[in-house]
Structure formats: C-alpha cells, structure tokens
LOKOL-309680 format. One line per 3 residues: their letters; for each residue x, y, z of C-alpha. Coordinates in nm, 4 decimals. Example, Ala and Ser with C-alpha at 12.3 -4.5 7.8 and 13.67 -1.06 7.14 Angstrom:
# LOKOL-309680
as = 1.2300/-0.4500/0.7800  1.3670/-0.1060/0.7140
***
This chain:
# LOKOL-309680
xxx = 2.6264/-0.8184/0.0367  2.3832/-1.1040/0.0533  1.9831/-1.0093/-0.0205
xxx = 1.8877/-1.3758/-0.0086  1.6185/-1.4498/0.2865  1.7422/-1.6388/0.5761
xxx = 1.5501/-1.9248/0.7098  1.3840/-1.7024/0.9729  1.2594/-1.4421/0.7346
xxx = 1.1158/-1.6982/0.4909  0.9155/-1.8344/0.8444  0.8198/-1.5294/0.8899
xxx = 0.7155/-1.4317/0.5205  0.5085/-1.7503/0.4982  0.3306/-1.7002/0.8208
xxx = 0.1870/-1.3714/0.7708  0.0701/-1.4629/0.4237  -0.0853/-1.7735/0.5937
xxx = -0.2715/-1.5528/0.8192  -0.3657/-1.2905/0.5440  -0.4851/-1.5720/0.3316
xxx = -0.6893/-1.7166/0.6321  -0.8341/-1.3892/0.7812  -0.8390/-1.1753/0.4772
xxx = -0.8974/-1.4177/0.1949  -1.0886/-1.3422/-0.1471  -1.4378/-1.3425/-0.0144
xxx = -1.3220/-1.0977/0.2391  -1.1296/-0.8919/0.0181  -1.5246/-0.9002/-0.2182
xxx = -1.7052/-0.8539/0.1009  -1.5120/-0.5506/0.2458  -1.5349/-0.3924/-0.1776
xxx = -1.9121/-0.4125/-0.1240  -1.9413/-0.2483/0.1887  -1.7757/0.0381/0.0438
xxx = -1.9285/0.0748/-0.3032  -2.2661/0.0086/-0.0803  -2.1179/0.3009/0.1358
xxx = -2.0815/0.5409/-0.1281  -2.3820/0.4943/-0.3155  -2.6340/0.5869/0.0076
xxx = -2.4080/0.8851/0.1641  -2.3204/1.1904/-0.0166  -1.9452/1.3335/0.0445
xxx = -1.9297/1.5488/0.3304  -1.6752/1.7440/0.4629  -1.3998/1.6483/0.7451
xxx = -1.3422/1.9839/0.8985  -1.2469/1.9151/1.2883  -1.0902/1.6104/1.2518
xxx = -0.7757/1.5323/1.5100  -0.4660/1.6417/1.4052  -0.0791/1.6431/1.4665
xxx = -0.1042/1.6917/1.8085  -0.2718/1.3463/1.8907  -0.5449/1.4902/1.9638
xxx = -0.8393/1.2546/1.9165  -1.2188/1.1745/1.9074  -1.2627/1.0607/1.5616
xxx = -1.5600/0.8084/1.6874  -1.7172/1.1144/1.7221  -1.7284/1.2239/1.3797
xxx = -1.7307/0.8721/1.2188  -1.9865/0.8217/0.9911  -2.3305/0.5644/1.1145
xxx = -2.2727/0.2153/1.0346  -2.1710/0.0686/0.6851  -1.7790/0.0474/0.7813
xxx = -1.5247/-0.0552/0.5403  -1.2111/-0.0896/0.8199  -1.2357/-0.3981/1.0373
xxx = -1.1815/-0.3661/1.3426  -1.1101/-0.7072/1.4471  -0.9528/-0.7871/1.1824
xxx = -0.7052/-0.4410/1.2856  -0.6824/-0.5791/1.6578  -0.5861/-0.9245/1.4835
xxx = -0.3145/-0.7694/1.3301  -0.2089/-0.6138/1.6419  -0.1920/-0.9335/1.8291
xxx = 0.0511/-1.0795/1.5615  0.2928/-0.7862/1.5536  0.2599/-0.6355/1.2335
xxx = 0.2207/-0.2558/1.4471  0.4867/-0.3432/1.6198  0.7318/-0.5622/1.4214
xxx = 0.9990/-0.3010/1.4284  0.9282/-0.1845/1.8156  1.2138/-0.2907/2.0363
xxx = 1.0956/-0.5552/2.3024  1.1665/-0.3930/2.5822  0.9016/-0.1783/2.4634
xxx = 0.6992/-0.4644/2.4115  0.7184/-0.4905/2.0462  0.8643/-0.7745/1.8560
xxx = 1.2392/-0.6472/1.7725  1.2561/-0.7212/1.4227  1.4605/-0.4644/1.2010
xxx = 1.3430/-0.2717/0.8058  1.4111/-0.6204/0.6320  1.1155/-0.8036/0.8044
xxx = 0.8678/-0.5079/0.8250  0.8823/-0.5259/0.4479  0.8459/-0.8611/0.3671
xxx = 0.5579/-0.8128/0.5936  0.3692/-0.4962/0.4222  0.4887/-0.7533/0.0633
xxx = 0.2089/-0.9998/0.1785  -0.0282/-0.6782/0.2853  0.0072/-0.5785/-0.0912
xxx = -0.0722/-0.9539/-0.2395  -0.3977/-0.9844/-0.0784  -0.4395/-0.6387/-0.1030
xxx = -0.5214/-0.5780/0.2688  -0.7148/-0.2270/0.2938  -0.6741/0.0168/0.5876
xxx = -0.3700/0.2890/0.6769  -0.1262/0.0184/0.7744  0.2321/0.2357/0.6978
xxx = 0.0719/0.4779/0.9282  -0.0095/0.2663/1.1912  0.3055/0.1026/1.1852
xxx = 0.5276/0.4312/1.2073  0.2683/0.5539/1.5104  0.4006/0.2630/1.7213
xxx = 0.5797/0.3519/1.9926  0.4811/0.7113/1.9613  0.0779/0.6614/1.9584
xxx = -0.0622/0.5147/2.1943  -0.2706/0.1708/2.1241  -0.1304/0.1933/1.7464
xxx = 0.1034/-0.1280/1.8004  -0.1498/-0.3392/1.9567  -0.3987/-0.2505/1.6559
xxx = -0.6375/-0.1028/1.9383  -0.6501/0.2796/1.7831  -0.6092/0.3073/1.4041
xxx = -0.3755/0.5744/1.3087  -0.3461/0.8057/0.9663  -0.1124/1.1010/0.8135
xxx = -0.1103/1.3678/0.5933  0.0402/1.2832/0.3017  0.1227/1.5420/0.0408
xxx = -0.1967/1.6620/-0.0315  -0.4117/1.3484/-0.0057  -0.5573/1.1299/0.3604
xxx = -0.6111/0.8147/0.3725  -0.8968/0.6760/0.5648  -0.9666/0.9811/0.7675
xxx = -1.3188/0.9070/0.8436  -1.2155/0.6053/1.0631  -0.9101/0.6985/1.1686
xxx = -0.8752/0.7445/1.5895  -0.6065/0.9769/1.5221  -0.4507/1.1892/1.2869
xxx = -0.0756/1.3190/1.2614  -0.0873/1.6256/1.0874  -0.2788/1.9373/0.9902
xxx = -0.5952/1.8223/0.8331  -0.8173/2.1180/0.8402  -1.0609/2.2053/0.5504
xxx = -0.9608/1.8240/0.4197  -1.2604/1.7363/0.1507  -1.3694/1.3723/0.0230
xxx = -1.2643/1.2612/-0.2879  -1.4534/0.9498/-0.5007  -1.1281/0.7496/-0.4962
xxx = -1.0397/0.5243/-0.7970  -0.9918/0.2803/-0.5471  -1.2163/0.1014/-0.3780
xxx = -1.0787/0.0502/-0.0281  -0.9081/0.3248/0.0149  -1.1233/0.6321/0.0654
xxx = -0.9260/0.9706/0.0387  -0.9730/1.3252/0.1097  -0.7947/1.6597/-0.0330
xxx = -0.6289/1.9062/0.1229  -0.6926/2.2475/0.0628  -0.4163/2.4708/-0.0878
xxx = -0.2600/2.7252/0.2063  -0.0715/3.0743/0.1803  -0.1321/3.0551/-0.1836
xxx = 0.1045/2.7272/-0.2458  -0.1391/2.4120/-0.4114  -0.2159/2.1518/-0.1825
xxx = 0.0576/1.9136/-0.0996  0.2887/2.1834/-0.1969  0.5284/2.0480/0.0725
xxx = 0.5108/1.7265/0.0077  0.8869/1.6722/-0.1905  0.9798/1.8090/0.1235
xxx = 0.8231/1.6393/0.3708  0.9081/1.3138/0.1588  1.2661/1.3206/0.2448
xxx = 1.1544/1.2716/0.6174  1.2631/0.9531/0.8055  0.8843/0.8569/0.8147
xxx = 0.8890/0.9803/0.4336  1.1485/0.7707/0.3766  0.9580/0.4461/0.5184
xxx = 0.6522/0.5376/0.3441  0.7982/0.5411/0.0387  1.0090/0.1813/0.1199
xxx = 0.6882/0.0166/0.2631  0.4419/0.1709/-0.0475  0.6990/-0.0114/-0.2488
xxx = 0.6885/-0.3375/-0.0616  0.2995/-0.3341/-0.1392  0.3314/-0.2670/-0.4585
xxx = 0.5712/-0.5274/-0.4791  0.3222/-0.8069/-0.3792  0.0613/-0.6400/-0.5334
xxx = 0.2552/-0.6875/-0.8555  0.3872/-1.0339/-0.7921  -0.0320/-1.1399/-0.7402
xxx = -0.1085/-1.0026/-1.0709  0.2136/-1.1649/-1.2596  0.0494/-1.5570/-1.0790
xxx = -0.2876/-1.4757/-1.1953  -0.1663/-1.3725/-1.6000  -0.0034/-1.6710/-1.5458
xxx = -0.2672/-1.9277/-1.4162  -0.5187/-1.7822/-1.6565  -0.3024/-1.8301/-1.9568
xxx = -0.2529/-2.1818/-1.8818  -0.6138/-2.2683/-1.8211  -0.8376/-2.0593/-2.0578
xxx = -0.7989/-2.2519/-2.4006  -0.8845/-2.0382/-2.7467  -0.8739/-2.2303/-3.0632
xxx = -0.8018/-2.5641/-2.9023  -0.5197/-2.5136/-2.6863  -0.4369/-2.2575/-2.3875
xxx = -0.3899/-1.9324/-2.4522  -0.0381/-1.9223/-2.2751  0.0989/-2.0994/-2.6364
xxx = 0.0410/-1.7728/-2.7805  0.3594/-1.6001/-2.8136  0.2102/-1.2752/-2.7560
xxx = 0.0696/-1.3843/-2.4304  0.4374/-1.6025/-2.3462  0.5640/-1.1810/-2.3785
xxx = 0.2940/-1.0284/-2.1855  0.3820/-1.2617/-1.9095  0.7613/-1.3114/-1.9616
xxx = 0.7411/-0.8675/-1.8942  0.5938/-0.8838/-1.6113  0.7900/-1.1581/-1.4157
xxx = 1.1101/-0.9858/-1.5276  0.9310/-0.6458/-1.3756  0.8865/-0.7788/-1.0410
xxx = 1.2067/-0.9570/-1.0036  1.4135/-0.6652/-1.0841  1.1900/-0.4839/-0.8567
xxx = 1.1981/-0.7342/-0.5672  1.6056/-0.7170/-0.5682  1.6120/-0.3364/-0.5492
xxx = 1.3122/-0.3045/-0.2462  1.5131/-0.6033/-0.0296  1.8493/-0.4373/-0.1122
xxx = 1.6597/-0.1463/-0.0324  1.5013/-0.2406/0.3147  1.8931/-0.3545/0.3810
xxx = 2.0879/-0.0329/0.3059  1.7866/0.2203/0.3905  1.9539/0.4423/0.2003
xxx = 1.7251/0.7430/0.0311  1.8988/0.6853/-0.3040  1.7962/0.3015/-0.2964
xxx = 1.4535/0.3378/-0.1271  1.3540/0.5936/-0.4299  1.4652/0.3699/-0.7321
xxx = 1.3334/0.0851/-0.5339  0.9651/0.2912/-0.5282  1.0203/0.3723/-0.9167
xxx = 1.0918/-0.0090/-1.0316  0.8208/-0.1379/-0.7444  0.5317/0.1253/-0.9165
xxx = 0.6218/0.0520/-1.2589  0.5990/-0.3332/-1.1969  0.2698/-0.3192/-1.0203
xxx = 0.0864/-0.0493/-1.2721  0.2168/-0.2199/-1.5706  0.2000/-0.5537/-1.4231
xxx = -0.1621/-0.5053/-1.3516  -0.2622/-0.3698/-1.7201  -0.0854/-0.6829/-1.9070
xxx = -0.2753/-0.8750/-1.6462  -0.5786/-0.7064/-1.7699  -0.4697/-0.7216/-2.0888
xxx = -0.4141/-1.1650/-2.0874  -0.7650/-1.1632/-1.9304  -0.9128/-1.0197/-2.2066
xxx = -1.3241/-0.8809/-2.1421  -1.3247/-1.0726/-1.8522  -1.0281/-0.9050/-1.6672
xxx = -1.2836/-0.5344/-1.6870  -1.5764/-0.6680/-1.5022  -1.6740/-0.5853/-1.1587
xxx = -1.6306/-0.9707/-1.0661  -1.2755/-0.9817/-1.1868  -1.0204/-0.9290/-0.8917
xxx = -0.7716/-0.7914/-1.1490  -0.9118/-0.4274/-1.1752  -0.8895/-0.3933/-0.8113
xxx = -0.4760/-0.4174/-0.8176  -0.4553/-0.1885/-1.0558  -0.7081/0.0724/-0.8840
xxx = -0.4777/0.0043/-0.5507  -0.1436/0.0534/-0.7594  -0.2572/0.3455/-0.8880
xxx = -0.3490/0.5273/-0.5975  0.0250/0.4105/-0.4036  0.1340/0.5830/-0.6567
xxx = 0.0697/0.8889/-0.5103  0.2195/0.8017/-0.1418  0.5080/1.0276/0.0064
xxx = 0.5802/1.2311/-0.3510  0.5317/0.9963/-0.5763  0.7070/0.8936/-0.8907
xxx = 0.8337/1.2996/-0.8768  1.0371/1.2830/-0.5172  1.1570/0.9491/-0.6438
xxx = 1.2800/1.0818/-1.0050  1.3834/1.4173/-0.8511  1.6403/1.1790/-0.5742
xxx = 1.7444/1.0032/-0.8606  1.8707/1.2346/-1.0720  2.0208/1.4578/-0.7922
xxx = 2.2313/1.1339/-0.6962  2.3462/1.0931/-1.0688  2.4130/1.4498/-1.0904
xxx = 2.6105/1.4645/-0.7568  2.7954/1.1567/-0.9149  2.9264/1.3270/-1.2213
x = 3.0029/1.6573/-1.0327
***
C-alpha cells in the first residue's frame, strides 16, 4: 500500500497551511493567548448549568460570557468558506468530497500553528448540525469527562449538565468538568464511548494535531540550535543537542507514517497506535524543545511552552493514552489467542 501524498494532497496540504500562516500567524496566535489570560484574570469561574445539549438544542449566546472572547468568529466563518467543516461532506450536500486522508492532513496544519477553537467537533457536526460546515454555528461534545469551549459554543452534543470550569493548563482551550453520575466518576463512560465512529475520528484527528504540533516544535529545536552560538560556535555542534534533536525528528516521522497509514485503513487498531506514537512525539517533542531552548524556552514570550500546554491537554481527547493502550493490547492478545 502506498502512504506517499499525491500531487493533489500536497496542493492541498500547502494551501491550508498558507492560509493558517496568513490568517492565524504568530501575532495572532500571541494576540488570541492574551485575550484569554486577560479573560481569566477579571472573571471568576462560574458555573455552566443550562447549557444546550445532545438534542441540538441551542441558545448558547445567551449564556456567553460579556465581551473579552477568545474564539474568532471570523476567523471560524473563514474556515468555513474554505472547507475545512466540510472537507469530508459529500458535494451533493454541498461539501467538498474529500475522504479521512485529506481531513487529516488538514487538522496536521491546525496543530502546527496551533489553531484554538473545537475544530474535531465542528467538523464531525457537518452534515448533521446545522451551519457547522459553513463555520456559521460553532459546535462542541462531551468528551469523557472534560468540554471544550463550552462557553462559546452555539451548540452542544451531549449531556452537559452540572459541567464546572476548570483553569486549563492550556491557554486556548478553556475546559469544564463533568460531574460524576449514579455513583460512576466523571467520564466513567468514556473507554466506551471512545470506540464510537465519532470516537474513532477524534482520536485520528487529535493525532493529526498532535502530529503538526510536534513536527513545529522538532523545526524550532532545530532553527534555534543552529543560530544561538555558546562558546563560539552554535549550539547544534553539541552532541547532546545533535541527540535531543536527532529524537525528536525520528519521533515524528515514525509517528507521521502510522497517522497517514492510519487515516488510509481507518482501522481502530491503527487509529489507536497512531494516537499513542502521535502523543508521545508531540509531549516529548515539546520538552526536548524546551529543553534545547534552555531559560528562554520557560518564559511567557517563548512560543514553545504553549505546544506543550496544547499537547498535553489532547492528551486527554476520546480516552486518552488508556483507550489507546487498552485497543492495543486487546489486538495483541486476540493475535496470540
């Protein structure tokens, strides 16, 4: 089977990180972190009892909090107009007919420039929610026992009652926790509800980001190392550094071949040892990144901290590193049966 990109998907790879890099470049990416640290510091959390749930039900404007919004808007409708809802939408239902390979080399270049905002839910919703593939009504799930961007989410799927705010680890990606039901912890269903189709693609497309996310953070160990000079010559001569950054490019490669054989075969076993090499690459990635940065990689100004904040919280998408272990080793147990 060949993985290698055709000529079309390489067009098509290129051009969305041309218009990521355009609309959603670094002073963008610093702006939108400001709003919400800015955000956070003037409002206290509040609860998000009410909010719409599974049923589609909506009227989240209602409930959204007064002015200092981290989601663009524009920037969502943007996305609309170029397909990215709706790359997987059949065109006779006026989406752009593209199959699993593309949509993840698309949500790749969302990880890269780290593009914030509940874009694997958005993306499933279209077709099924109305406005979600046109990037007109932003769209977010229960996940296990975590939300994503339920304050400014139009519409939720799934039961989100009692959900309370957490202070996220991550910037742009404000989260809330669901309370624990019938005695079970929260998210006690989310192995389960894991091995869903829309699981499934959760899991692929979380590993996609991570994936670019991952590949960003091996370019920048590697730019720095060749530019910032200790001792009289660039630090990239140190062999400890040549490791650091020799790790990490094997990590993503490896990681890159199992999410595109992945996206190909869509087969559970595939998409969950794609989501294991695809974490590991962009958590580890990001520390050694850290790590060749030296002081400067921990300060606020540093765009280094914020991949690993993101990677971290992925990490906790549609079961996690668990469902992906636990598929794992019932496939290699099934196999030796």
């Amino acid at each position: 089977m060949d993985f290698r990109l055709t000529d079309d998907q390489r067009a098509l790879k290129q051009g969305i990180r041309d218009l990521f890099e355009g609309r959603f470049g670094r002073e963008a990416l610093r702006a939108a972190v400001d709003r919400a640290d800015g955000r956070r510091g003037a409002e206290a959390p509040e609860r998000a009892d009410g909010k719409a749930t599974a049923g589609g039900r909506e009227g989240a404007a209602g409930r959204r909090r007064e002015g200092g919004r981290v989601l663009d808007r524009e920037l969502w409708r943007e996305l609309g107009a170029a397909g990215f809802f709706a790359l997987r939408l059949p065109e006779a239902e006026g989406g752009v007919g593209q199959g699993l390979p593309e949509a993840v080399l698309a949500f790749e270049e969302a990880g890269r420039v780290l593009l914030p905002g509940p874009l694997i839910a958005t993306h499933l919703a279209a077709g099924v929610v109305a406005g979600a593939a046109a990037g007109e009504v932003v769209v977010t799930s229960a996940d296990g026992a975590l939300v994503e961007w339920l304050e400014e989410a139009d519409v939720v799927r799934g039961d989100v009652t009692g959900a309370e705010p957490l202070v996220p680890v991550d910037p742009l990606t404000p989260l809330h926790r669901l309370p624990a039901t019938d005695g079970r912890p929260p998210g006690g269903g989310a192995l389960r509800g894991a091995r869903t189709p829309d699981g499934l693609l959760t899991s692929l497309f979380t590993a996609a980001e991570q994936l670019g996310s991952a590949a960003r953070t091996c370019e920048s160990a590697v730019q720095h190392a060749r530019t910032r000079e200790q001792f009289g010559q660039p630090i990239g001569a140190f062999q400890a550094v040549q490791h650091l950054c020799a790790g990490m490019l094997a990590r993503v490669e490896v990681a890159r071949a199992a999410v595109y054989a992945a996206s190909v075969t869509a087969d559970p076993v595939d998409i969950a040892a794609a989501r294991l090499l695809a974490d590991e690459a962009a958590v580890r990635g990001a520390r050694d990144c850290l790590q060749v940065h030296g002081g400067m990689g921990f300060t606020w100004e540093s765009d280094v901290h914020l991949h690993l904040k993101r990677a971290w919280t992925r990490t906790h998408r549609a079961g996690g590193t668990t469902r992906s272990e636990e598929e794992s080793a019932d496939d290699l147990v099934a196999g030796t049966a």
